[in-house]
N, C-alpha and C positions, 0 to 999 in steps of 0.2 A: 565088180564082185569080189574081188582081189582085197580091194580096203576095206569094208566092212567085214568080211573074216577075220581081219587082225585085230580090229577093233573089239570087234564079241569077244576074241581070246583075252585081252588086258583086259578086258572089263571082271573076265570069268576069274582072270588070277587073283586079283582084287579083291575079290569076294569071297575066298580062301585063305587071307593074312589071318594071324593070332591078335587077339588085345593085347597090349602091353601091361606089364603087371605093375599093380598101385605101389608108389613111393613106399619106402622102410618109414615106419615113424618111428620117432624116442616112446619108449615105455614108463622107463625108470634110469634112476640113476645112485650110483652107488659110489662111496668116498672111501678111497684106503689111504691110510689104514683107520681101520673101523675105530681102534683104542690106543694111545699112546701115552707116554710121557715125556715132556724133558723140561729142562732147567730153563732160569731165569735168564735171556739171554740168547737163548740156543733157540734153531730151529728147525721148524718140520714143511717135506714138502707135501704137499698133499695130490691124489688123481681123484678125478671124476670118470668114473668108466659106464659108458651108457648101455644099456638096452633097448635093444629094438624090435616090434612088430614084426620084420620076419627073424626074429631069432640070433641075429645078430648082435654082437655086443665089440662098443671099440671104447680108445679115450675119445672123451668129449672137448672140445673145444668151446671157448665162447662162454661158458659158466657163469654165474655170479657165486661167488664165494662169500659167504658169510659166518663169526666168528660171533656166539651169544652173548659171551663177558668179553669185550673188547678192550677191558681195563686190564684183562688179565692174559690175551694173547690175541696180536691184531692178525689177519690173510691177509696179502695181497690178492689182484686179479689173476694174478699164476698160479695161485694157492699152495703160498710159501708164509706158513704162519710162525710167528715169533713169538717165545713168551716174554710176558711184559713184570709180574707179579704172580707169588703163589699165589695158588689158584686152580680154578678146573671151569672150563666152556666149551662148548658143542661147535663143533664146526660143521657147514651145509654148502652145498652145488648147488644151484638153480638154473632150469633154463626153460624158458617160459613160465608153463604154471605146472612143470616138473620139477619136483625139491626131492634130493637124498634125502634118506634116516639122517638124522645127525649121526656125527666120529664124537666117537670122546677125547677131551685136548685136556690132561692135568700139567700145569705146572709148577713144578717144585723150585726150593729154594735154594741159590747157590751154593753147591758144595765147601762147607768154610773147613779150610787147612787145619787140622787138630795135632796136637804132639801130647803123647803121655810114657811118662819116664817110670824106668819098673826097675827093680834089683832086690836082692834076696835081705829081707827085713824092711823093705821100704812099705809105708802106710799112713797112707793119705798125703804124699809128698813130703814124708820127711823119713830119717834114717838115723840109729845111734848105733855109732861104730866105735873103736877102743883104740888107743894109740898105736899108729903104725899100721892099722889095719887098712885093707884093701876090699872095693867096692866095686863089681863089673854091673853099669848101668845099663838100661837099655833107652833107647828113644824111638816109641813108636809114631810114624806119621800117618794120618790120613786124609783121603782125600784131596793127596797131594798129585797134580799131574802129572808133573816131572819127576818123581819120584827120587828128586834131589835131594833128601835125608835133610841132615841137622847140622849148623855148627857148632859146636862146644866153648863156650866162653872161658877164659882163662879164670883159674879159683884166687883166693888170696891165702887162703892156709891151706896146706898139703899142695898133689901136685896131681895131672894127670897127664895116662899115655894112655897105649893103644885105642888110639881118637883114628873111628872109620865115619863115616854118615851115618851111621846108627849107633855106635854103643864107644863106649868109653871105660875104661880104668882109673878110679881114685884113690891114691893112698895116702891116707891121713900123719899128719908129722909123728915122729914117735914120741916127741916131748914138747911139752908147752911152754913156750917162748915168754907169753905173757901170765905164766902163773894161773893161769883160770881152772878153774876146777872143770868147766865144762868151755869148751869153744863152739860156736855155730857156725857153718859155711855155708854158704850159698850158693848153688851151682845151676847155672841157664843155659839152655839152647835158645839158640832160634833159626826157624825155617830157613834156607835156602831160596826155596820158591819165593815164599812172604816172611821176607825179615819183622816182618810186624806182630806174627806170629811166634810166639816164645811158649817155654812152661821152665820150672825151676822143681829143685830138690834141695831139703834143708837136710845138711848133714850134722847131726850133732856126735864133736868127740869128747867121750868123758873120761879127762884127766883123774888120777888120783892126786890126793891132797898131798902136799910135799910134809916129809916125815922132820918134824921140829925139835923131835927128841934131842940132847946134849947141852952142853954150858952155853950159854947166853950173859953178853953185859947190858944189863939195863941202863939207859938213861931218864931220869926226869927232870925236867927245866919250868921253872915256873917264870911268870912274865916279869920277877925284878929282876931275874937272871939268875936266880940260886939253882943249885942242880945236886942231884944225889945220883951214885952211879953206883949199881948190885948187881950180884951175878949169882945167877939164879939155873939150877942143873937142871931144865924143863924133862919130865917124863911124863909117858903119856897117864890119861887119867881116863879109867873106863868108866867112870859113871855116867859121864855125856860124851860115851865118845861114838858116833855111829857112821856108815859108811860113806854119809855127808855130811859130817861135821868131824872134827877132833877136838880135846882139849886134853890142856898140859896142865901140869904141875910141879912148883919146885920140890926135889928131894932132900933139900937141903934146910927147911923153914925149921925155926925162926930164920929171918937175914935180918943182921944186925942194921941199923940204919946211922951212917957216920957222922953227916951234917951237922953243922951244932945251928945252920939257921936253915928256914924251908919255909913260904910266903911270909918272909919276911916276920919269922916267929921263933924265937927260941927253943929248939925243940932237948924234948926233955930225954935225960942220959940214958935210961931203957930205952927208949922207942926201939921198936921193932916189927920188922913186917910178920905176920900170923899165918897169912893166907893170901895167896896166890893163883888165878885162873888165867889160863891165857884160850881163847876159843876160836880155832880153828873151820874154815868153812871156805864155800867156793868165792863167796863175796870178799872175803877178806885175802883170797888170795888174788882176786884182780885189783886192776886198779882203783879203788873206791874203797870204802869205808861198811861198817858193818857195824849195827848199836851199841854193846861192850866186846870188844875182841878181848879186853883187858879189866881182869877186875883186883886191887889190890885193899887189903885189908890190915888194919895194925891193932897193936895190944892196946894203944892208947883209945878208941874207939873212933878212928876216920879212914876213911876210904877213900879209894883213887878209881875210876872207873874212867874210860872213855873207847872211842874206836880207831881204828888203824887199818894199816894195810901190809900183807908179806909185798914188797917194793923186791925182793929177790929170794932167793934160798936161802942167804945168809944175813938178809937185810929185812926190820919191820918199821913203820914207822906212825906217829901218831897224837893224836891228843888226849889230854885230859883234864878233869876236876876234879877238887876234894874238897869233900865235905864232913864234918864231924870235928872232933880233938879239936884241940887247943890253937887249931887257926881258922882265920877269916877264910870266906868263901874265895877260891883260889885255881888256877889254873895255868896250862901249858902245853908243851907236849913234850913226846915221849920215844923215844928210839931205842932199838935195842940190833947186835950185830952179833953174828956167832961166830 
């Protein structure tokens, strides 16, 4: 009687247990971050974080990860996507026949190292500054990571200091060495980060025209070797004379002319020079040539014209021909020293 009493009792407990509650299922699943960007190169992690039927939400595991434009940023299975090429693609979770919203993935184009050079009159990378004058540059960089600034390249006319990683002082010579009416310099950085990276600044100094006024001895030589030598009191001459050009004139005309032969021609007992221009400019003060620097003129009706170059303050020098009067087509050249 004894055992079947305890038996009815476990039967009766039995029959009083709860159901066990149905398994959580996935619902949905969701990808952060929903919208990103990055660069060519760089990358992003991504989660899958699931929902579940009772309410529950954790990270998912096990996912299929997928990337729409794969040309333009590939996932891995961990969903660590890369970008490949600008561009922009949706990245998705899946698991089973549950797929996230797609994320948005843009990616952009490697940030390229930029430098732009700025100072007070500078426009469009160039600058015109006045002898001896002083120029504080600046060098802006972008997109630099290191934030290594610039190096300063050494100039070849004037000089510079206070050289930091961003900005520089240049002060232009006070006088011009090579006579030019105007000099050009060129002044480059380039990056630190990416020596490949450069930018430049054209500095133009404008010299004044050196002043010619006072006595002068002329030479001319023609090719049998005859030579005539005058001295000629150059003053200035205002009818062509303007803040890029000058021209002179003797004070002293008529000038006798001594020679008694000149291309090998007899020259006759008047002769005399009339008329004298000498034409001053930035060409003729560098090294080079300029179409008539020099134009002489005589009583007898022949001319002497040709071009030259100021070779110093005190020194010109140059060719010519003559045409007209009482000689054959003739020529030479011409030097004159103060």
């Amino acid at each position: 009687m004894k055992l079947a009493i305890t038996i009815l009792a476990t039967v009766m407990l039995l029959g009083c247990s709860s159901p066990a509650p149905p398994a959580a299922v996935l619902k949905s699943i969701a990808v952060t971050p929903a919208s990103t960007t990055i660069s060519v190169g760089s990358t992003q992690q991504y989660k899958a974080v699931g929902t579940y039927t009772n309410g529950s939400s954790q990270i998912t595991s096990g996912v299929v990860w997928s990337s729409f434009a794969p040309a333009d940023a590939s996932i891995t299975s961990g969903g660590l996507a890369t970008g490949l090429a600008p561009g922009s693609t949706k990245i998705t979770a899946a698991l089973g026949n549950i797929v996230s919203p797609p994320a948005e993935l843009t990616v952009s184009a490697i940030p390229v190292i930029a430098i732009s050079l700025s100072c007070s009159g500078c426009t469009n990378g160039a600058v015109t500054i006045s002898p001896g004058g002083k120029l504080a540059i600046t060098a802006t960089v972008t997109n630099d990571p290191t934030n290594s600034g610039v190096v300063w390249e050494p100039v070849s006319v004037g000089s510079l200091s206070n050289e930091t990683s961003t900005s520089v002082t240049y002060t232009a010579p006070a006088t011009s060495m090579l006579l030019n009416e105007t000099t050009v310099v060129g002044l480059t950085v380039e990056s630190v980060a990416d020596p490949s990276v450069s930018a430049s600044l054209q500095i133009t100094i404008v010299f004044p025209l050196e002043n010619l006024t006072g006595t002068w001895q002329f030479n001319f030589t023609d090719t049998a070797g005859e030579s005539e030598t005058i001295m000629a009191n150059l003053v200035l001459d205002s009818a062509c004379t303007t803040s890029a050009a000058q021209c002179y004139v003797p004070s002293n005309l008529p000038i006798a002319w001594s020679s008694t032969t000149f291309c090998e021609t007899t020259m006759p007992s008047d002769f005399a020079i009339t008329s004298f221009t000498l034409h001053e400019n930035a060409a003729f003060e560098a090294p080079g040539v300029v179409p008539t620097p020099i134009a002489v003129a005589s009583n007898n009706g022949f001319s002497i014209s040709g071009p030259g170059s100021l070779t110093s303050a005190t020194t010109m020098t140059g060719n010519w021909s003559l045409t007209g009067g009482p000689f054959p087509v003739c020529g030479g050249t011409w030097s004159a020293t103060q």
